[in-house]
C-alpha positions as CSV (number, residue, x, y, z in Angstrom):
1,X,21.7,-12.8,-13.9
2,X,22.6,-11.3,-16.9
3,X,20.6,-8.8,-18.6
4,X,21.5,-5.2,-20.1
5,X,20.0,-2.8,-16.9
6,X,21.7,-5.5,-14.3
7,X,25.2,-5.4,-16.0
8,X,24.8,-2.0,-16.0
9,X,23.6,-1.1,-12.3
10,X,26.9,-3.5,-11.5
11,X,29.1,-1.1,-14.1
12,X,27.5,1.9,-12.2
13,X,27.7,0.7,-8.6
14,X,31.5,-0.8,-9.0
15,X,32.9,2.5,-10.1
16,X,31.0,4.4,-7.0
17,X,32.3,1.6,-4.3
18,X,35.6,1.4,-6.5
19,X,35.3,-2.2,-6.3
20,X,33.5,-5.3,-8.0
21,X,30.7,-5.8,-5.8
22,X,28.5,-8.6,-5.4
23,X,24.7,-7.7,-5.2
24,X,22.0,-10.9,-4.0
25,X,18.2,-10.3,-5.5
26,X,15.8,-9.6,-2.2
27,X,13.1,-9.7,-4.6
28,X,10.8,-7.4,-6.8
29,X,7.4,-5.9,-5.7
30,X,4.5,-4.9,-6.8
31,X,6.0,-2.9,-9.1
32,X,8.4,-2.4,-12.4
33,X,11.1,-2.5,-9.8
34,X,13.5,-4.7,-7.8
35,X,16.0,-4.9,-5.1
36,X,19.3,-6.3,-4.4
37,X,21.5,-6.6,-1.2
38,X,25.1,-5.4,-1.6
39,X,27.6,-6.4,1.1
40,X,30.8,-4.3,1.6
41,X,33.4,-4.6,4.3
42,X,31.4,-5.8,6.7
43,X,28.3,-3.4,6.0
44,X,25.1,-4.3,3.7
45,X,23.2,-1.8,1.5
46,X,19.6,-1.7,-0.2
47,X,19.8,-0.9,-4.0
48,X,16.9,-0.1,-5.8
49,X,16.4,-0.6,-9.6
50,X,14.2,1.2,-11.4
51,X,13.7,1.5,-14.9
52,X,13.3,5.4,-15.8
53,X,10.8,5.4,-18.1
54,X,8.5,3.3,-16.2
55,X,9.1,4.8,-12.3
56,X,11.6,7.5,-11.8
57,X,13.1,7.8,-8.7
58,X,13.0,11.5,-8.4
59,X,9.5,10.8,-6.4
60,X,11.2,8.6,-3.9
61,X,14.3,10.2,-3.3
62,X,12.4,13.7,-2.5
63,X,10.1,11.6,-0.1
64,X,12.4,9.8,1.4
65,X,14.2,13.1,2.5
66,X,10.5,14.4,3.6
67,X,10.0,11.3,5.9
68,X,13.3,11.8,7.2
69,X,12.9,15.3,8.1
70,X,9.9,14.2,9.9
71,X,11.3,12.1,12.2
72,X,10.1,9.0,10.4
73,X,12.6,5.9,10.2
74,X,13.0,4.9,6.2
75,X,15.7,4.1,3.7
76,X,18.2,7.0,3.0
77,X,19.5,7.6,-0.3
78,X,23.2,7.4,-0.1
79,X,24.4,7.4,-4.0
80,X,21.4,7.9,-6.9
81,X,21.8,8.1,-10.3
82,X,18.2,9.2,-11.6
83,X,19.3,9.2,-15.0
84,X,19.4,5.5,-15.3
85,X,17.2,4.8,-12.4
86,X,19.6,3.2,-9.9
87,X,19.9,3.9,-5.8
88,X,21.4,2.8,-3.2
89,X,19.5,3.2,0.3
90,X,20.4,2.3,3.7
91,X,19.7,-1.1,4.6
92,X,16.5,-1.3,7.3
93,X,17.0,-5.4,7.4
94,X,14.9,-7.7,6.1
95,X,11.7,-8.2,9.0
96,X,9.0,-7.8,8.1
97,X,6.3,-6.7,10.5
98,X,4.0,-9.3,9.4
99,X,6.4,-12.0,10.4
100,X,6.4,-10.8,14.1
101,X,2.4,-10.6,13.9
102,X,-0.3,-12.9,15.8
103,X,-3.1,-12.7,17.7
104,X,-1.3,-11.7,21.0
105,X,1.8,-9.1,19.4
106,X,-1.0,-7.4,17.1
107,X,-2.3,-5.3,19.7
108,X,0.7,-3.6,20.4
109,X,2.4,-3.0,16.9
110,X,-0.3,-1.9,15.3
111,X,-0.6,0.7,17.6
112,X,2.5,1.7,17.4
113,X,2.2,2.0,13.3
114,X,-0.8,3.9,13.9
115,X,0.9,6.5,15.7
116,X,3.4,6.7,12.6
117,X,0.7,8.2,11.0
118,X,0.2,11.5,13.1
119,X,3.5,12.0,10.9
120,X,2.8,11.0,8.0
121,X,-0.2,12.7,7.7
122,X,1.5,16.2,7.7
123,X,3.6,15.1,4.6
124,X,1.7,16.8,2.1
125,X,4.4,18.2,-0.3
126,X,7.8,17.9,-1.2
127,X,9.7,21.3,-1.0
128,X,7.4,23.4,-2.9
129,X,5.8,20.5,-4.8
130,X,2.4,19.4,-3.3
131,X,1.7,15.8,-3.5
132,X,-0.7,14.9,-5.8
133,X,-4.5,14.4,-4.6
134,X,-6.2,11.2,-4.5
135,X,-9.4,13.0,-5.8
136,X,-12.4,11.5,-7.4
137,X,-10.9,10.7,-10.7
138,X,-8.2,8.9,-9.0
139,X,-10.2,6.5,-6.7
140,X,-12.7,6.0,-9.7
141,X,-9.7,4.9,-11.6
142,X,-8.7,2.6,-9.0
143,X,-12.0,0.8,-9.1
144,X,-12.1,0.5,-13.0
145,X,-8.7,-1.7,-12.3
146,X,-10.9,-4.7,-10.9
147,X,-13.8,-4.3,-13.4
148,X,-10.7,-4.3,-16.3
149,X,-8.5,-7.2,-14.9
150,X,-10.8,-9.2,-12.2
151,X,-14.0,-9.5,-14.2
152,X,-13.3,-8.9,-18.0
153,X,-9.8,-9.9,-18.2
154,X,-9.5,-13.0,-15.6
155,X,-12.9,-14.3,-15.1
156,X,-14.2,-13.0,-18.8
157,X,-17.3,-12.2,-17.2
158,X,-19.8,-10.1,-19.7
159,X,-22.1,-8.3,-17.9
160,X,-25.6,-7.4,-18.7
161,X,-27.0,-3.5,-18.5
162,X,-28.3,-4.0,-15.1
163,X,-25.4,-5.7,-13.3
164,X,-23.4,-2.6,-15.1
165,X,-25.4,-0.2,-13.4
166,X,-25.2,-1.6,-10.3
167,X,-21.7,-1.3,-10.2
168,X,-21.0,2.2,-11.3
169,X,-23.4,2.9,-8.7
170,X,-21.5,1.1,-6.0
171,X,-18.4,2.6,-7.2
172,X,-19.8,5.9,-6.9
173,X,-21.1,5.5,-3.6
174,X,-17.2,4.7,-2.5
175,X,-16.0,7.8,-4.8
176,X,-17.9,10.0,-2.8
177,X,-17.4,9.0,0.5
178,X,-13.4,9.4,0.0
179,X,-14.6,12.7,-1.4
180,X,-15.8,14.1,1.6
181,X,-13.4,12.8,3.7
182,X,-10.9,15.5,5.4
183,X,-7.0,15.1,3.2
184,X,-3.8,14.4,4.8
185,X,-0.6,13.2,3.8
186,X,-0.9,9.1,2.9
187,X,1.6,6.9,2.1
188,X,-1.1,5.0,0.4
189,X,0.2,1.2,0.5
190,X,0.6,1.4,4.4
191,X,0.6,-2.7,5.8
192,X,2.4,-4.9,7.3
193,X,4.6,-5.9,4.2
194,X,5.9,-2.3,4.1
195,X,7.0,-2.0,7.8
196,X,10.2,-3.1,9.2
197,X,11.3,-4.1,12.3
198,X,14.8,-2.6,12.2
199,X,17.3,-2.7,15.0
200,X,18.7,0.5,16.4
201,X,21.7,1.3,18.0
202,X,20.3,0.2,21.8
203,X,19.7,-3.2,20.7
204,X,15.9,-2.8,20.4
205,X,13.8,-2.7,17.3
206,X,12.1,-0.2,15.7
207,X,9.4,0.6,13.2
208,X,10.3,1.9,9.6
209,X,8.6,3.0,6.7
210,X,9.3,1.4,3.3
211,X,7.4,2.1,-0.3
212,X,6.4,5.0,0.3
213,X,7.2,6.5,-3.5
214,X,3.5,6.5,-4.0
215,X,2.7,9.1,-1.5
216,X,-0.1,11.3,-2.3
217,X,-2.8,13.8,-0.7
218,X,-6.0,11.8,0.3
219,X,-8.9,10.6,3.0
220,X,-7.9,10.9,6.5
221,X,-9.0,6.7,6.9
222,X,-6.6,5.2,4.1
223,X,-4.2,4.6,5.9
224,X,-5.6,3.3,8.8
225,X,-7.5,0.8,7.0
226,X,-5.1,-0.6,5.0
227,X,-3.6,-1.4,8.5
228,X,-6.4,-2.4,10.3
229,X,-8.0,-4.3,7.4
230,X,-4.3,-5.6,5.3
231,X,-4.8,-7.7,2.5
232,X,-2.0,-9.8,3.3
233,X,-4.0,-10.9,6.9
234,X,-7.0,-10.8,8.3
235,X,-8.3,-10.0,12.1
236,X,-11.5,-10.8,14.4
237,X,-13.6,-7.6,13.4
238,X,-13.5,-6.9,17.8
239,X,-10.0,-6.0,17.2
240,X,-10.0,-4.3,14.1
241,X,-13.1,-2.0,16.1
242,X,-11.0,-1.6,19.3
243,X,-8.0,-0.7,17.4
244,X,-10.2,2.1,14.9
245,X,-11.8,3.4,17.3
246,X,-8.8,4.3,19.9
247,X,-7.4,5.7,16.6
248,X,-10.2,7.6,16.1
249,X,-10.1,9.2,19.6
250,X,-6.4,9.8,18.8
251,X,-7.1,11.4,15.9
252,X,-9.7,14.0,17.3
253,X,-7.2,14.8,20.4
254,X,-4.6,15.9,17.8
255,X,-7.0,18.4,16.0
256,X,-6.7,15.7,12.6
257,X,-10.5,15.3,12.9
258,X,-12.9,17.8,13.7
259,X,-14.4,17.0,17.2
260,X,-17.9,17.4,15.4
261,X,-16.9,14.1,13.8
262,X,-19.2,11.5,15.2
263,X,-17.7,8.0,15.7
264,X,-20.8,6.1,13.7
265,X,-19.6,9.0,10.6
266,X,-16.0,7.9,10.9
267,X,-16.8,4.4,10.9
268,X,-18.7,4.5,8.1
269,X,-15.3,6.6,6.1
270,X,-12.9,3.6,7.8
271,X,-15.7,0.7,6.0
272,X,-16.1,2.4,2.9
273,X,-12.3,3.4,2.3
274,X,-11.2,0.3,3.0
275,X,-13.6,-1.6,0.4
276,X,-12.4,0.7,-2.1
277,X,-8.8,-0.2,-1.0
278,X,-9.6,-3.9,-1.2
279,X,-11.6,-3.5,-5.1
280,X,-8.7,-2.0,-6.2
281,X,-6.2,-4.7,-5.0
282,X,-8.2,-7.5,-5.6
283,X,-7.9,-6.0,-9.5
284,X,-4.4,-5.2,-9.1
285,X,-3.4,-8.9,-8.6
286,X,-4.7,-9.8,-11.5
287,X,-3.1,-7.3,-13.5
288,X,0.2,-8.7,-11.6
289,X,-0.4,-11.9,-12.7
290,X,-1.6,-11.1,-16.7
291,X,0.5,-7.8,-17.4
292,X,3.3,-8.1,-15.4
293,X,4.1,-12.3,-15.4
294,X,3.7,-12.0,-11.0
295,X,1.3,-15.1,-10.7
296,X,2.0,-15.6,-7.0
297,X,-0.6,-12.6,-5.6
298,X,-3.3,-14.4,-7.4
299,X,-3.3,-16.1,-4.0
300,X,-4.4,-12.9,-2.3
301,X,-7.7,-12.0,-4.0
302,X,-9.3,-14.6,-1.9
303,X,-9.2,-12.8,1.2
304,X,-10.2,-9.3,-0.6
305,X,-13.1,-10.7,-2.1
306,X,-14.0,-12.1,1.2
307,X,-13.2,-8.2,2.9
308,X,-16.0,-6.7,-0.2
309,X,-18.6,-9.3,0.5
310,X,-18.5,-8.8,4.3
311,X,-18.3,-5.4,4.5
312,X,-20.7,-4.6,1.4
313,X,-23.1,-6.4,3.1
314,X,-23.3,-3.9,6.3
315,X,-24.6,-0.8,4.2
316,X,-28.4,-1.2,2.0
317,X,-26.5,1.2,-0.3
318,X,-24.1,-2.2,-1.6
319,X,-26.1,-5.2,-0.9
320,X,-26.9,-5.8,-4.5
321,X,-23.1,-5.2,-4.8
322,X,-22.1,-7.8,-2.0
323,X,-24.7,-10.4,-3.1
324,X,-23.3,-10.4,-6.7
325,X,-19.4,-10.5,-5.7
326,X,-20.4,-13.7,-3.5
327,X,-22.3,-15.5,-6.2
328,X,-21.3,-14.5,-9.2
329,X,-17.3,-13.2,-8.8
330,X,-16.0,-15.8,-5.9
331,X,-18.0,-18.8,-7.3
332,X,-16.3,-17.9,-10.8
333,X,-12.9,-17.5,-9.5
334,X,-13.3,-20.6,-7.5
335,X,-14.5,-22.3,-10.5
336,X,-11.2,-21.1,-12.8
337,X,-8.6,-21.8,-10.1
């Protein structure tokens, strides 16, 4: 590997360790970024790169210091330099929780994430800086991400006047119900690709918190969701409603929903969040693949598409909406792969 920013991250981190280190690619993600492992007398670091202009890392190294306060196992930043958009982090291993995950272990870690979020959820600024709110403009963005990449730019789908409508009225039906939603702290990409099992100093493993950078103020269900309903796996719908609605109870106890909160209303915000979660992904792996050469999560829109139809399908409001991705968007993407 030889280009400019990795011969300079190597410059950088060689004068900080006062050695010539050696640095293996983990991989990127989802992102303008990627990582590297760095091994040094007989310990292993996490650096991040980053290029500045595209993602600072200002963002992540003042919410990785909020998580910590909180009690919440993530990387630490041990040497930055923001300027060129380099860090190195503590190194959480390299297991992730959806390797550990099958029908009988799912139970248990998943609630054991959940409960990550009673502190998560009070993360809503870093020192005087609020985090920015997923408001309507945001989540309407979001959505515009699969009608740019899915259906225009993958499938080159033109749509006639009525199909339009029917959209942006679907799409507004899921703006407004993460409108009226109660706001907490969200970490906002929280699945079982960006938890860690780490091992702790009694030998045992324990849960941590990675990409986390995009952090903002949102719906009280978004995270839970992208949990419960990941778009990496999928789970009998009788565990996904056990799961919710222990949450749910959780979440009332804790004062974090009002106990005037009916379960029917917050089922309805959990099913409705989480197809707006799974509209926007299912765009965002196409943009992977076209904008940022990342072909390989082209084999995940399968499985959101699937998520849209099924749950579309439970509420009158979306049925023209569900009955259109199933025969018009998944026989076309069938059709082109």
């Amino acid at each position: 590997m030889s280009d400019l920013r990795f011969l300079q991250l190597k410059a950088w981190l060689n004068q900080i360790f006062d050695t010539h280190v050696t640095l293996a690619l983990i991989s990127g993600d989802a992102s303008f970024r990627r990582y590297f492992r760095l091994s040094l007398d007989s310990k292993t670091y996490i650096v991040m790169d980053s290029p500045p202009k595209l993602i600072p890392v200002t963002p992540f190294i003042n919410l990785a210091k909020a998580y910590e306060n909180n009690g919440i196992l993530s990387p630490q930043v041990i040497e930055s330099n923001v300027e060129d958009g380099f860090l190195v982090l503590s190194d959480l291993g390299d297991v992730q929780l959806l390797s550990r995950l099958n029908i009988d272990t799912v139970s248990g870690y998943y609630s054991q994430a959940l409960l990550l979020l009673d502190k998560i959820s009070t993360i809503k600024n870093v020192g005087e800086i609020a985090l920015p709110l997923y408001d309507s403009a945001f989540v309407q963005r979001e959505l515009d991400i699969f009608s740019e990449w899915l259906i225009k730019h993958h499938l080159n789908l033109m749509l006639d006047v009525e199909t339009q409508q029917m959209i942006e009225q679907a799409f507004e039906f899921l703006v407004v119900n993460a409108d009226e939603q109660p706001k907490v702290g969200m970490h906002r990409d929280f699945h079982s690709r960006n938890l860690m099992l780490t091992p702790v100093t009694d030998g045992s493993e324990q849960l941590s918190v990675i990409d986390f950078q995009d952090a903002v103020l949102g719906p009280v269900t978004y995270d839970t969701v992208s949990l419960l309903r990941d778009c990496y796996i999928r789970w009998p719908d009788a565990l996904v409603e056990d799961l919710m609605q222990k949450h749910y109870q959780h979440q009332v106890e804790i004062g974090l929903i009002a106990a005037d909160v009916s379960l029917s209303t917050y089922r309805r915000w959990f099913d409705l969040m989480g197809l707006q979660r799974h509209i926007k992904a299912a765009g965002i792996f196409a943009r992977l693949n076209y904008r940022d050469n990342k072909p390989a999560y082209m084999a995940d829109i399968p499985m959101t598409l699937d998520y849209i139809v099924d749950i579309s399908a439970r509420y009158p409001e979306l049925e023209k909406f569900s009955c259109w991705v199933k025969e018009t968007v998944i026989c076309e993407f069938k059709e082109k792969a």
